[in-house]
FIFI-283619 format. One record per residue: residue in three letters; x, y, z of N, C-alpha, C in turn. Coordinates in nm, 4 decimals, always signed. Example, Ala and Ser with C-alpha at 12.3 -4.5 7.8 and 13.67 -1.06 7.14 Angstrom:
// FIFI-283619
pt kevo = ALA	n_xx = +1.3190	n_yy = -0.5690	n_zz = +0.7800	ca_xx = +1.2300	ca_yy = -0.4500	ca_zz = +0.7800	c_xx = +1.3200	c_yy = -0.3300	c_zz = +0.7800
pt kevo = SER	n_xx = +1.2850	n_yy = -0.2250	n_zz = +0.7080	ca_xx = +1.3670	ca_yy = -0.1060	ca_zz = +0.7140	c_xx = +1.2900	c_yy = +0.0030	c_zz = +0.7870
//
This chain:
// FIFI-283619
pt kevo = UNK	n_xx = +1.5058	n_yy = -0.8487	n_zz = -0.2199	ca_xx = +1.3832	ca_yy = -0.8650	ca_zz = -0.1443	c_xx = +1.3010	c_yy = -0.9776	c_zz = -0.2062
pt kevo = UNK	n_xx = +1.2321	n_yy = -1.0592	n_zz = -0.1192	ca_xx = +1.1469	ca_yy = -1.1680	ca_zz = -0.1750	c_xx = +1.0308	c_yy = -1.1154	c_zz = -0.2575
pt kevo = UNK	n_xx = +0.9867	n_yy = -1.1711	n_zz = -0.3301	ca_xx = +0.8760	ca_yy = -1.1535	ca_zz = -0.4233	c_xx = +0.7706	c_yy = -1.2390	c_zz = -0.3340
pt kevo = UNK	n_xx = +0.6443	n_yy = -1.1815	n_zz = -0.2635	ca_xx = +0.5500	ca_yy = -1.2143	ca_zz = -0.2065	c_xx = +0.4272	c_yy = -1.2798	c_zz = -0.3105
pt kevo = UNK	n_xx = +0.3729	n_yy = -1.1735	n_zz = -0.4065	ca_xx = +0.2734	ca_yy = -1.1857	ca_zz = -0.4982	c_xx = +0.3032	c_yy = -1.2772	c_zz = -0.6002
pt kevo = UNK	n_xx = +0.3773	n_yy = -1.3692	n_zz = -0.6131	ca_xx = +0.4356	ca_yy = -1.4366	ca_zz = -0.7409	c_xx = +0.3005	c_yy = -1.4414	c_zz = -0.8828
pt kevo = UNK	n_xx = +0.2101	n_yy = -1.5020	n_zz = -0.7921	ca_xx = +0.0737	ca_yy = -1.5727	ca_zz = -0.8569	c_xx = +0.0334	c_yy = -1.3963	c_zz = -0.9290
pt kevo = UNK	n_xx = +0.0385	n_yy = -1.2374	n_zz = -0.8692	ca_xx = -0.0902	ca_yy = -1.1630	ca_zz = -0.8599	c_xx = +0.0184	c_yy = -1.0971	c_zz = -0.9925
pt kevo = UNK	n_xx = +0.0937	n_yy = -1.0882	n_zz = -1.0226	ca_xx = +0.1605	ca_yy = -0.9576	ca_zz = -1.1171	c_xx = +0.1171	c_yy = -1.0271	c_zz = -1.2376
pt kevo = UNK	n_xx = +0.0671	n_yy = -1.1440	n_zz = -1.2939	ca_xx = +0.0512	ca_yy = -1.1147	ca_zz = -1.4188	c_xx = -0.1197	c_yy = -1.0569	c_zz = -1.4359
pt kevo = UNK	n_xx = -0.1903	n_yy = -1.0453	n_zz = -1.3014	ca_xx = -0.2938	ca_yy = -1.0085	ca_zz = -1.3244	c_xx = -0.3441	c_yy = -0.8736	c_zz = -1.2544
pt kevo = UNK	n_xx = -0.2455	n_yy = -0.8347	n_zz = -1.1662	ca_xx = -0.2696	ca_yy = -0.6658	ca_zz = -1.1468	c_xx = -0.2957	c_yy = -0.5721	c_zz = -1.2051
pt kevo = UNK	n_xx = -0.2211	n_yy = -0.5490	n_zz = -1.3255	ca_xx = -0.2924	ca_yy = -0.4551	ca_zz = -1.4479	c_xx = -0.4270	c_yy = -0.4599	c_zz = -1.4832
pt kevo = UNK	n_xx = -0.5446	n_yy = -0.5857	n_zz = -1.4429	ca_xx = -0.6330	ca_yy = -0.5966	ca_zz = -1.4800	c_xx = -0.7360	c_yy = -0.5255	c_zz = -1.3699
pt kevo = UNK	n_xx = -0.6696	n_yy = -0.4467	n_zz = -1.2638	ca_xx = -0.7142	ca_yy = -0.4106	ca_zz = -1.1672	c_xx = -0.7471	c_yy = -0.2549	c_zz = -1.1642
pt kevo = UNK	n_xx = -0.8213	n_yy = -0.2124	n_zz = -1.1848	ca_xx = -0.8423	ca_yy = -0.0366	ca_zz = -1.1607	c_xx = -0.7086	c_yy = +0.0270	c_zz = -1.0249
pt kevo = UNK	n_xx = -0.7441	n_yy = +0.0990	n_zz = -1.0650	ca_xx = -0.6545	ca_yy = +0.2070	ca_zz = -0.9894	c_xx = -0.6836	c_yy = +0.1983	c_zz = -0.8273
pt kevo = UNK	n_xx = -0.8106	n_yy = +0.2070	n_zz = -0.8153	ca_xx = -0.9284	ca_yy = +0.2351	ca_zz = -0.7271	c_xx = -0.8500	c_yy = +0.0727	c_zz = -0.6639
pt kevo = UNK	n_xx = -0.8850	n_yy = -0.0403	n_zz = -0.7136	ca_xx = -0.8695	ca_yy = -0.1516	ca_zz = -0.6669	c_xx = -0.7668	c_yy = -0.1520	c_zz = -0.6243
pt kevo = UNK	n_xx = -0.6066	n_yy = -0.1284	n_zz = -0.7246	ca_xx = -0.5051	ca_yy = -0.1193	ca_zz = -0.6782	c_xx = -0.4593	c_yy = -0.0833	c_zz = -0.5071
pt kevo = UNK	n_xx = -0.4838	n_yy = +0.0600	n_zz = -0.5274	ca_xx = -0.4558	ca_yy = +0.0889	ca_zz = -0.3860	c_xx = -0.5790	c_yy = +0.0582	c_zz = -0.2480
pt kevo = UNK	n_xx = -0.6519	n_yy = +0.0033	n_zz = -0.2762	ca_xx = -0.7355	ca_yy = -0.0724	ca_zz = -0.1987	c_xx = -0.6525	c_yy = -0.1544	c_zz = -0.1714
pt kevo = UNK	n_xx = -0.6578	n_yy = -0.2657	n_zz = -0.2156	ca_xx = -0.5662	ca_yy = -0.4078	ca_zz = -0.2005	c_xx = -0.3985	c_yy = -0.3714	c_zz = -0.0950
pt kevo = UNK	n_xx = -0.3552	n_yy = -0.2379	n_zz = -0.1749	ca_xx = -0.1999	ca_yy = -0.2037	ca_zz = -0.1040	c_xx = -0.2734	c_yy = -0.1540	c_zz = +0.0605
pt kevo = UNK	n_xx = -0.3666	n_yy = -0.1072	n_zz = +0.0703	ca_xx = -0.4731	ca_yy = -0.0271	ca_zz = +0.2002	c_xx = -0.4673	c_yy = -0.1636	c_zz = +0.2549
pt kevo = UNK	n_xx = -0.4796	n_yy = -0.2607	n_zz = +0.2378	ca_xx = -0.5414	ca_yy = -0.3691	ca_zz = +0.2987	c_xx = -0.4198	c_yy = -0.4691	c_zz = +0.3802
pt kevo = UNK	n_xx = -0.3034	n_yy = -0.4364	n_zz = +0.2868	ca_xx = -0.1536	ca_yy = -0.4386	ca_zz = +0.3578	c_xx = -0.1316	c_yy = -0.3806	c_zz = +0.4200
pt kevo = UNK	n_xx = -0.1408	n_yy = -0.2652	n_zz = +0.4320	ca_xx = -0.1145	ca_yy = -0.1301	ca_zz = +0.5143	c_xx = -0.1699	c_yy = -0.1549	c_zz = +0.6612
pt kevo = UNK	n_xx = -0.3135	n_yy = -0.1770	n_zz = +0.6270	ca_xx = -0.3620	ca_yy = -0.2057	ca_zz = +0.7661	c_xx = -0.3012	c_yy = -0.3435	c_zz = +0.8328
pt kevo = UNK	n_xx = -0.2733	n_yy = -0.4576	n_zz = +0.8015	ca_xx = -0.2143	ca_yy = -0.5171	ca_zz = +0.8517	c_xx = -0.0985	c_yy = -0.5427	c_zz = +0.9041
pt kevo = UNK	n_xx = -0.0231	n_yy = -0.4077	n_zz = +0.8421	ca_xx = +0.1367	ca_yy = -0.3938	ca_zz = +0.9180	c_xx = +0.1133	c_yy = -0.2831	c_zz = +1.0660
pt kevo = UNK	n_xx = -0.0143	n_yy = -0.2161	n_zz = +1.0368	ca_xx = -0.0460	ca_yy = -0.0891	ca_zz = +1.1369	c_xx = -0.0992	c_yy = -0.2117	c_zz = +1.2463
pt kevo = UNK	n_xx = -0.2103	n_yy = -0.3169	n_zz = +1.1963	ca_xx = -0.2753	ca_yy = -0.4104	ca_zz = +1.3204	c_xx = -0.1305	c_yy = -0.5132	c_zz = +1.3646
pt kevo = UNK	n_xx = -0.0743	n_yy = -0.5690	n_zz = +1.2477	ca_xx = +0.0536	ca_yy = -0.6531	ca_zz = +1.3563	c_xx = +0.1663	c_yy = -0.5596	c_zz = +1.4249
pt kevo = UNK	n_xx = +0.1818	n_yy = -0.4208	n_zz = +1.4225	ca_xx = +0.2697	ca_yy = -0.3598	ca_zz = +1.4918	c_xx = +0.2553	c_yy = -0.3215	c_zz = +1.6447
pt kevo = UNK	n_xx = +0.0819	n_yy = -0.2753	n_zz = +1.5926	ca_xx = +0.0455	ca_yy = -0.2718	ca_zz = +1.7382	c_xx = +0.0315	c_yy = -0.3783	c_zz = +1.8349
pt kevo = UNK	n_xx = +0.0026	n_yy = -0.4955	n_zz = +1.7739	ca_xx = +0.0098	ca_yy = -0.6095	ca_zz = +1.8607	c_xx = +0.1573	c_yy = -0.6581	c_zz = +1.9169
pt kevo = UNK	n_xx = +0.3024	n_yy = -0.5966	n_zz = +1.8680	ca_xx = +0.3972	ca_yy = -0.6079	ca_zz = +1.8914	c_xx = +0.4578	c_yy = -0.7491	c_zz = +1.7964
pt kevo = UNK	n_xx = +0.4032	n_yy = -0.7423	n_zz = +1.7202	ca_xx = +0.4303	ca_yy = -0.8226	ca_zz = +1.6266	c_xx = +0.5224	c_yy = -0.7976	c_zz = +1.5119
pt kevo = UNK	n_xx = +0.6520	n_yy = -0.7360	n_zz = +1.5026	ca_xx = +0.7533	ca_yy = -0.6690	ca_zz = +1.4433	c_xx = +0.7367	c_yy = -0.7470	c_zz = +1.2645
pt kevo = UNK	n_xx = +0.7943	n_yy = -0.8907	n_zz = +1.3331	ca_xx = +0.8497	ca_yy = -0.9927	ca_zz = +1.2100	c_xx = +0.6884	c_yy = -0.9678	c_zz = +1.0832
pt kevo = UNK	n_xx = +0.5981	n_yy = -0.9922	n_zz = +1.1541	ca_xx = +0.4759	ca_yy = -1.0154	ca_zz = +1.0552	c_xx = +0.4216	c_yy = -0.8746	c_zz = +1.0092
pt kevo = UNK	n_xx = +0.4426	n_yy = -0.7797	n_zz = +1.0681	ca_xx = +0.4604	ca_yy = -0.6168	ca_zz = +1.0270	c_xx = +0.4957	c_yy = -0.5604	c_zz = +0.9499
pt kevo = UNK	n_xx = +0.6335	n_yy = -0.6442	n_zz = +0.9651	ca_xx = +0.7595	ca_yy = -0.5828	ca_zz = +0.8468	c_xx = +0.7657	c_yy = -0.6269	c_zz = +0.7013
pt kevo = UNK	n_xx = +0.6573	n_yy = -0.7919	n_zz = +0.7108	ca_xx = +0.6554	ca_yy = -0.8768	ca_zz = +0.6310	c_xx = +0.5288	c_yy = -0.7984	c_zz = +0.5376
pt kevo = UNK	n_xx = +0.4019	n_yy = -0.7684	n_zz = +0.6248	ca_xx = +0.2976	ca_yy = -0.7122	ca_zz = +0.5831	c_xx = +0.3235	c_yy = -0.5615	c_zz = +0.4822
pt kevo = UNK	n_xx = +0.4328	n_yy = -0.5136	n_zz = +0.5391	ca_xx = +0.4433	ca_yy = -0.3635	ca_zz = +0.4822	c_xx = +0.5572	c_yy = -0.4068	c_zz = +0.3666
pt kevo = UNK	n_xx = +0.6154	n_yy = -0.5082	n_zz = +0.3626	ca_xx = +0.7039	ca_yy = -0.5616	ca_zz = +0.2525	c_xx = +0.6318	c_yy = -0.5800	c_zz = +0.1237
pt kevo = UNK	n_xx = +0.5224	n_yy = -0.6446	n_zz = +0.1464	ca_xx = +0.3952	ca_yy = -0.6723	ca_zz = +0.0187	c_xx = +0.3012	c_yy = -0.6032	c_zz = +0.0238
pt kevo = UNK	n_xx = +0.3214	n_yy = -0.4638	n_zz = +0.0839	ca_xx = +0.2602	ca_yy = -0.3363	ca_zz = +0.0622	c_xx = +0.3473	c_yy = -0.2389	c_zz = -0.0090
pt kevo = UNK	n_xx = +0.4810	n_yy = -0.2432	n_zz = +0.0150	ca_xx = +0.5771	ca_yy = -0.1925	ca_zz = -0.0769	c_xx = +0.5471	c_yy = -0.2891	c_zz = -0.2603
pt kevo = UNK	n_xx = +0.5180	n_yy = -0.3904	n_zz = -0.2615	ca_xx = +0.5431	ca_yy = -0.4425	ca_zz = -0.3569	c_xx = +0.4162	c_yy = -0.4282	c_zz = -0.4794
pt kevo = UNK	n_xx = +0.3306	n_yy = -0.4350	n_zz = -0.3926	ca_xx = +0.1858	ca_yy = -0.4210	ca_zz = -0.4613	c_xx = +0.2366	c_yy = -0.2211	c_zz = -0.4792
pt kevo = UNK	n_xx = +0.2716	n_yy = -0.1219	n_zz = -0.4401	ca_xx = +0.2901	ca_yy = +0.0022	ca_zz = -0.4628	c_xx = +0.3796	c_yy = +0.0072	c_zz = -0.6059
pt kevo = UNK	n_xx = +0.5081	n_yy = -0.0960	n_zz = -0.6382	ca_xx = +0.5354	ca_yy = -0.0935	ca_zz = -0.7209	c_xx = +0.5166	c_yy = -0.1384	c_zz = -0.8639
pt kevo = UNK	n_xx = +0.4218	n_yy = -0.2739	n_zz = -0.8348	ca_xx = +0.3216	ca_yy = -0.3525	ca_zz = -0.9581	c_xx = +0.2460	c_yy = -0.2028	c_zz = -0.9876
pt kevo = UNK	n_xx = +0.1635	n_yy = -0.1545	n_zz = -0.9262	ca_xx = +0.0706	ca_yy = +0.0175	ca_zz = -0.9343	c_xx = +0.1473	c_yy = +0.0893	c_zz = -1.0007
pt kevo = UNK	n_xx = +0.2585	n_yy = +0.1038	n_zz = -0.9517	ca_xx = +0.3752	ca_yy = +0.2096	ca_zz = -1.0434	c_xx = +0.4251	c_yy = +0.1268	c_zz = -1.1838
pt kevo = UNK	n_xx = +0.4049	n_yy = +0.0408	n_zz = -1.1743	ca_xx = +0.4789	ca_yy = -0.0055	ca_zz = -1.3378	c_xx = +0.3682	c_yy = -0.0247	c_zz = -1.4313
pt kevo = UNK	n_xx = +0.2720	n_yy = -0.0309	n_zz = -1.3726	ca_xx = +0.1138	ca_yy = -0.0207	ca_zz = -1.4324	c_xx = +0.1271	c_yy = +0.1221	c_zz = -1.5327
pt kevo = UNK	n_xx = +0.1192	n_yy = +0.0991	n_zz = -1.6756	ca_xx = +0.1344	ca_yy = +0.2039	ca_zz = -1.7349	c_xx = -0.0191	c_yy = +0.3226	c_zz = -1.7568
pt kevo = UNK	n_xx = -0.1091	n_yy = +0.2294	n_zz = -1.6900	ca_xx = -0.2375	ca_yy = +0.3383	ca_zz = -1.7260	c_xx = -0.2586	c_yy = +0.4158	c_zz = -1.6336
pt kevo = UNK	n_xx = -0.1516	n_yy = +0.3890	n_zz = -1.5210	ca_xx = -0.1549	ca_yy = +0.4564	ca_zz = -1.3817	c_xx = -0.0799	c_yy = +0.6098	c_zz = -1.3971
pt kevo = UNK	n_xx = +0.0032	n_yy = +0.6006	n_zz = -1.5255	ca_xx = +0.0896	ca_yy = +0.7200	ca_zz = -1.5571	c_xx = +0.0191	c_yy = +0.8624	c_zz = -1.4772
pt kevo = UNK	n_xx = -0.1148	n_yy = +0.8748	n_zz = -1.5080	ca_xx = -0.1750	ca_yy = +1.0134	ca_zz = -1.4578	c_xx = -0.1415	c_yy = +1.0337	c_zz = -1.2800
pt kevo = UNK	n_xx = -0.1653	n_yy = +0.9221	n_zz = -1.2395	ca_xx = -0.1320	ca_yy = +0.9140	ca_zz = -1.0729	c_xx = -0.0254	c_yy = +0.8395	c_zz = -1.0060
pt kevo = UNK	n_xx = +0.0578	n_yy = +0.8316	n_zz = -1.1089	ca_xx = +0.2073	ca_yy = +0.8417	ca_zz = -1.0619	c_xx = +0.2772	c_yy = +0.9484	c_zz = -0.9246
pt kevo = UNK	n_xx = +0.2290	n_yy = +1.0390	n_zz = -0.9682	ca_xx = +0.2447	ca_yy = +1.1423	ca_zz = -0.8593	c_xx = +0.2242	c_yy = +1.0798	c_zz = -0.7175
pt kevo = UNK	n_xx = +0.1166	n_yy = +1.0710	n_zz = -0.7049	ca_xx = -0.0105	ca_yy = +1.0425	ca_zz = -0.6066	c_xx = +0.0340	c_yy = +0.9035	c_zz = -0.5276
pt kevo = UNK	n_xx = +0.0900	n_yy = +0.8494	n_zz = -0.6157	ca_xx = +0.0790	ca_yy = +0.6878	ca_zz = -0.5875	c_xx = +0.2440	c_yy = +0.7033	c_zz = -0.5247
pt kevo = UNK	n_xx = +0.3714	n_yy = +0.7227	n_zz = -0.5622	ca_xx = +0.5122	ca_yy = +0.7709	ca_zz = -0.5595	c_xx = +0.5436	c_yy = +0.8205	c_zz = -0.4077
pt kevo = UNK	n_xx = +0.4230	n_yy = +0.9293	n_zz = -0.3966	ca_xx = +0.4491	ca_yy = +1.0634	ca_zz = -0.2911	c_xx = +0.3423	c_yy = +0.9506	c_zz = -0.1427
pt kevo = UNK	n_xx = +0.2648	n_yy = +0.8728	n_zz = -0.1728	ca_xx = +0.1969	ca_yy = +0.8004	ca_zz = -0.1150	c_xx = +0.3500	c_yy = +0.6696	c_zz = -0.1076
pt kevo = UNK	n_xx = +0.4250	n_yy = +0.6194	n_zz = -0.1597	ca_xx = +0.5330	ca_yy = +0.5530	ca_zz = -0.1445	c_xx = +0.6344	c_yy = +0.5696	c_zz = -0.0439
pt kevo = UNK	n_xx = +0.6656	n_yy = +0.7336	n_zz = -0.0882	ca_xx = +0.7431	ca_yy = +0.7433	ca_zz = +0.0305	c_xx = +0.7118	c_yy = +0.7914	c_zz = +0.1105
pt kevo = UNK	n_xx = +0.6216	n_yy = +0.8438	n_zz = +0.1606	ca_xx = +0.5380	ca_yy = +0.8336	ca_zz = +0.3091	c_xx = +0.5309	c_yy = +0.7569	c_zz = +0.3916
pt kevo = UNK	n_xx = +0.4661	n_yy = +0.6171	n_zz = +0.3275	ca_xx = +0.4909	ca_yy = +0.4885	ca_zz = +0.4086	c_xx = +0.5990	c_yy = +0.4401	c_zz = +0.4500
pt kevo = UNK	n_xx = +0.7018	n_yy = +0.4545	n_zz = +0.3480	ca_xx = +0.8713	ca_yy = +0.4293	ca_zz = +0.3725	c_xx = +0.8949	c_yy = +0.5013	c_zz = +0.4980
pt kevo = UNK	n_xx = +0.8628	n_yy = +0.6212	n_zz = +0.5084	ca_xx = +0.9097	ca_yy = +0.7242	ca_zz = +0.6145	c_xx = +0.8243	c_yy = +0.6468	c_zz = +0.7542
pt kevo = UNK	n_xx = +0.7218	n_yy = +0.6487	n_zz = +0.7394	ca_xx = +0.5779	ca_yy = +0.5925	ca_zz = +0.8366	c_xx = +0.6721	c_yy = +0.4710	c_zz = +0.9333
pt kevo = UNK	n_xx = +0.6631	n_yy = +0.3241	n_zz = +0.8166	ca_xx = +0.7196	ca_yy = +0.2081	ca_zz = +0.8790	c_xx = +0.8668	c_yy = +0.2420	c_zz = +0.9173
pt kevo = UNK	n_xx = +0.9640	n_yy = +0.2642	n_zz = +0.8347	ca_xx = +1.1102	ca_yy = +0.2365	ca_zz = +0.8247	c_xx = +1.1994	c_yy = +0.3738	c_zz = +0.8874
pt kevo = UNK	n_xx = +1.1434	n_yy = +0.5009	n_zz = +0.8691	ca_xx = +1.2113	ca_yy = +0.6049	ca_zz = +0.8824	c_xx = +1.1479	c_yy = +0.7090	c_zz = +1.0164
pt kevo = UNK	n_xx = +1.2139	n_yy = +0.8192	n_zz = +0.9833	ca_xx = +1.1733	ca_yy = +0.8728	ca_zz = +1.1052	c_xx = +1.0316	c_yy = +0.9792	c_zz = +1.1539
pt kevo = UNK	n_xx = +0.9525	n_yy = +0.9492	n_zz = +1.0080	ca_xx = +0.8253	ca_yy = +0.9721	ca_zz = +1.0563	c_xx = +0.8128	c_yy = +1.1144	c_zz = +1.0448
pt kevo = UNK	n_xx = +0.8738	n_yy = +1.1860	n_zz = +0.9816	ca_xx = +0.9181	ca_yy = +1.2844	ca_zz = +0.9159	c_xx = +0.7592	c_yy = +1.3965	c_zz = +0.8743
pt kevo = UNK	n_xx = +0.6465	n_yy = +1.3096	n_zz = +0.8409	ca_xx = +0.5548	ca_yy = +1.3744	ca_zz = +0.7771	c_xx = +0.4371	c_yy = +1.3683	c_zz = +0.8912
pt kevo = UNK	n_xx = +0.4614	n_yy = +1.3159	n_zz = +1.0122	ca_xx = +0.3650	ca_yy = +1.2846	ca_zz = +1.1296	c_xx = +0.2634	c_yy = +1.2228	c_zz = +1.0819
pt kevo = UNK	n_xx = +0.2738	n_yy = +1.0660	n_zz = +1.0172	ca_xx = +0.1413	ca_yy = +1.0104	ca_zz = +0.9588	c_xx = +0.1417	c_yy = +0.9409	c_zz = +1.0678
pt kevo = UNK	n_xx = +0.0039	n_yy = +0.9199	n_zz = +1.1044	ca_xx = -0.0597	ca_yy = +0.8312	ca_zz = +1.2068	c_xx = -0.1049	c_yy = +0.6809	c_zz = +1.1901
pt kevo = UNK	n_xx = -0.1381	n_yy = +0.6129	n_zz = +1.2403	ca_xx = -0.2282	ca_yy = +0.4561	ca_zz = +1.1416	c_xx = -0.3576	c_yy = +0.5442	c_zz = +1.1124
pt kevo = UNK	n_xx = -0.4417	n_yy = +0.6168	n_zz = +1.2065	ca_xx = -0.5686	ca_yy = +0.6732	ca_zz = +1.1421	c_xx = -0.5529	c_yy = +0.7570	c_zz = +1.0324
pt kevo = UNK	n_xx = -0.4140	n_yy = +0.8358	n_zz = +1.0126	ca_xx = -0.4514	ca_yy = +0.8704	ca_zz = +0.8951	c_xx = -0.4363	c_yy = +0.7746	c_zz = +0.7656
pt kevo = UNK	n_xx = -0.3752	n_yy = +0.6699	n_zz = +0.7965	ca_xx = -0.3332	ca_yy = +0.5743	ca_zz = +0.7086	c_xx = -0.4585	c_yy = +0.4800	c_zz = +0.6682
pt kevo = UNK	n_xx = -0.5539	n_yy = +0.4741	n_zz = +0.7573	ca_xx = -0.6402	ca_yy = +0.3772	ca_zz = +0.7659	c_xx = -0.7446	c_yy = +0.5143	c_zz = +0.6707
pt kevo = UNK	n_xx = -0.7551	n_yy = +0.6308	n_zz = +0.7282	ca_xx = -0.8539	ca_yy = +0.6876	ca_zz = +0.6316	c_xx = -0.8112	c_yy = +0.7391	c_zz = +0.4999
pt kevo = UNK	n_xx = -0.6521	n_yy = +0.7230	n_zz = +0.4428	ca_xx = -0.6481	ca_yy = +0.7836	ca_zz = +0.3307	c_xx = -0.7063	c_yy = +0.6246	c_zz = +0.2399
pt kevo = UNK	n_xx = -0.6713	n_yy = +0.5148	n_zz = +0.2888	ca_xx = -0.6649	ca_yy = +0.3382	ca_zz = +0.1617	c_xx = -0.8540	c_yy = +0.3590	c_zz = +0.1981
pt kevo = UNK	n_xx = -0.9121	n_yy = +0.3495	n_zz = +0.3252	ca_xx = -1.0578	ca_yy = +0.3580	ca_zz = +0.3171	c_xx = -1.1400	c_yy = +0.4224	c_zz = +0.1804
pt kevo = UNK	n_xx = -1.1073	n_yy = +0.5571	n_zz = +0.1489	ca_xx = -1.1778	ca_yy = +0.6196	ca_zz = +0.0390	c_xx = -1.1440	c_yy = +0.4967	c_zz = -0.0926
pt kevo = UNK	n_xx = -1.0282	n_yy = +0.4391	n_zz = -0.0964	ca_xx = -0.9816	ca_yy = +0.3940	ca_zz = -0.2366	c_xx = -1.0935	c_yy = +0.2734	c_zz = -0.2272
pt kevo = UNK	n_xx = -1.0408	n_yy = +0.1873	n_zz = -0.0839	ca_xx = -1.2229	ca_yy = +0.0959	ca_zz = -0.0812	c_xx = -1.2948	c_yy = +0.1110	c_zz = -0.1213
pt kevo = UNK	n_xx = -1.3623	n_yy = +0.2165	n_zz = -0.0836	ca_xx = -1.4771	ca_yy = +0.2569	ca_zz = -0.0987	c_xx = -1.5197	c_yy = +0.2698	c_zz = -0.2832
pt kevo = UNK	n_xx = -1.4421	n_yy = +0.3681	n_zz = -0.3261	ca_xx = -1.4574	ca_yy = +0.3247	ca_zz = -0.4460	c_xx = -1.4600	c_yy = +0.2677	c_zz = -0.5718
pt kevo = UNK	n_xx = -1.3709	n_yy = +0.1255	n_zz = -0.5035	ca_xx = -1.3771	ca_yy = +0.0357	ca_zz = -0.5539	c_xx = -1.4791	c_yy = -0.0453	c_zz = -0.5925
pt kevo = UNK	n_xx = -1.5560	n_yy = -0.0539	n_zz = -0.4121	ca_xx = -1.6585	ca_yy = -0.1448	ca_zz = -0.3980	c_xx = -1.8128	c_yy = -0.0749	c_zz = -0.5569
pt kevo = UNK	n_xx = -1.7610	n_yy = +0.0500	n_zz = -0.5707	ca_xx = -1.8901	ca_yy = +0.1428	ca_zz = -0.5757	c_xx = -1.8641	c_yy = +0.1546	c_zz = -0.7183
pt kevo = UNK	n_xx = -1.7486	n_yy = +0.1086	n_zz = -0.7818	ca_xx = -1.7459	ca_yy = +0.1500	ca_zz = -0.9329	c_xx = -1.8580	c_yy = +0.0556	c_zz = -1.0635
//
């Protein structure tokens, strides 16, 4: 798989948790807004460097406590975009679980 972020991994670790999955929220929504527009190629591309930013988060060692959280939030999306949807996630619920992480990002 291509490496999207080339420039962001030596400086992701410098990112809170909070920020982290904000930033992956912010991919997220853009594979949920280019899908609906029928926009497959830029969708697939969007949720590609939403997979990737999930795994910079996971190799993030201060993240160890929300490994869980972050993992079980991994393969959800896998299931969401790629699979068969298995857990009935919606884009609204997708859009309101990355919203809270915004939020307290903006607020820390």
């Amino acid at each position: 798989m291509k490496v999207f972020h080339t420039e962001l991994v030596s400086r992701w670790t410098n990112f809170s948790i909070f920020e982290q999955m904000a930033n992956i929220g912010a991919e997220v929504g853009r594979a949920i807004n280019w899908r609906n527009r029928n926009n497959h190629e830029m969708s697939k591309n969007a949720f590609y460097r939403a997979l990737e930013l999930l795994d910079f988060t996971i190799g993030d060692s201060k993240n160890k406590n929300s490994l869980k959280e972050v993992l079980r939030a991994r393969e959800m999306l896998v299931d969401y975009f790629m699979g068969d949807n298995i857990y009935h996630s919606t884009d609204e619920v997708w859009n309101k679980y990355f919203y809270y992480f915004n939020f307290a990002a903006r607020n820390k």
